[in-house]
N, C-alpha and C positions, 0 to 999 in steps of 0.2 A: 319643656325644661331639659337643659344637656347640651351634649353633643356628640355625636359617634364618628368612630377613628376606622375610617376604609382607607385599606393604599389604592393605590393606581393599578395595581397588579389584578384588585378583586373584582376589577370591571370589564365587563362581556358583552357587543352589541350582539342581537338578532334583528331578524325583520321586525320593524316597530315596537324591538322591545330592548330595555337592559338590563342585564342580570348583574347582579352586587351580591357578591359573596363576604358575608358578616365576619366579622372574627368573633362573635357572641350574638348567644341570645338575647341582650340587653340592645346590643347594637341593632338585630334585627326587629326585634318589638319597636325600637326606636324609629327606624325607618316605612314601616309599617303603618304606625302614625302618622308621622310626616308629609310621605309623599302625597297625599289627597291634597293636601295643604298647597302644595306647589305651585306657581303660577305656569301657564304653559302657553303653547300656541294658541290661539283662539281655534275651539272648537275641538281639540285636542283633550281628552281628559286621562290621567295616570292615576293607574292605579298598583298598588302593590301588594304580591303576595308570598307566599313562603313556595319554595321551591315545587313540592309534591303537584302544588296547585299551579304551576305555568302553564300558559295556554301552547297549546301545539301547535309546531310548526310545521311547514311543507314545504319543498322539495316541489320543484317544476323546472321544466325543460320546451322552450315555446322558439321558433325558429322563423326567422323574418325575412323573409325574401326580397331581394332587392335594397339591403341593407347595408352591404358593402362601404367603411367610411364610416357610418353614422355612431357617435355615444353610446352606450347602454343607457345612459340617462334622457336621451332624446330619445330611445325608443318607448321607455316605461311610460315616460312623460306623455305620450300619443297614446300606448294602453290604458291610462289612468284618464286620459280628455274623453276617450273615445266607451270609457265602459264602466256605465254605474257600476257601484256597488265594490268597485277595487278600489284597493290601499298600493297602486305599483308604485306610488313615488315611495315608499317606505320601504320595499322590497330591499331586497340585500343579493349581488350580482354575487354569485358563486364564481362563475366563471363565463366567458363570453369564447367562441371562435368562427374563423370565417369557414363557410359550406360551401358551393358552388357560387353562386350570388349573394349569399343571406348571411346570417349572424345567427349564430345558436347560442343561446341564453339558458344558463341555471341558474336559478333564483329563487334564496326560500321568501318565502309568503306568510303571513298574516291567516291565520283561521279565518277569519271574515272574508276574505280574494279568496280562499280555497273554498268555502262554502257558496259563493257565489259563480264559482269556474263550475263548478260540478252541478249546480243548477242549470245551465247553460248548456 
């Protein structure tokens, strides 16, 4: 029942997430509710929670030789084929530049890609 008034301003991507900054706690109990409700990607499921409780992010720095030319998206796209257990197509490119032959990538991560890089 309702309906909650976000502007455009209250909204934040990270790696496979988005933050919504409420103007009220009515708005965010509202939202709270909601999002499960959602329809999404197939196989994608959202969940929502109050700030304290966001999941952490990560910070990486991964360097690809013989990259010279190629996308950051064509590279993630070949980390994500190439390696269970990662979310890189969700990644979020901080920044990209070129190295001798290679492409140097900052990109934050998904707790889940960090926990499975550090397994590795």
């Amino acid at each position: 029942a309702g309906s909650a008034n976000c502007s455009s301003r209250a909204f934040t991507s990270g790696p496979g997430m988005l933050w919504v900054d409420c103007a009220s706690q009515q708005t965010a109990d509202w939202l709270l509710r909601k999002a499960s409700n959602l329809s999404t990607w197939k196989g994608i499921e959202l969940e929502a929670c109050s700030g304290v409780d966001f999941p952490k992010a990560h910070t990486i720095t991964i360097y690809f030789p013989r990259s010279i030319g190629k996308e950051p998206g064509q590279l993630l796209a070949l980390v994500d084929a190439q390696n269970e257990g990662l979310n890189a197509k969700s990644w979020k490119v901080l920044s990209c530049r070129e190295e001798n032959t290679g492409l140097v990538l900052v990109a934050g991560i998904d707790n889940q890609s960090y926990v499975a890089i550090k397994k590795n």
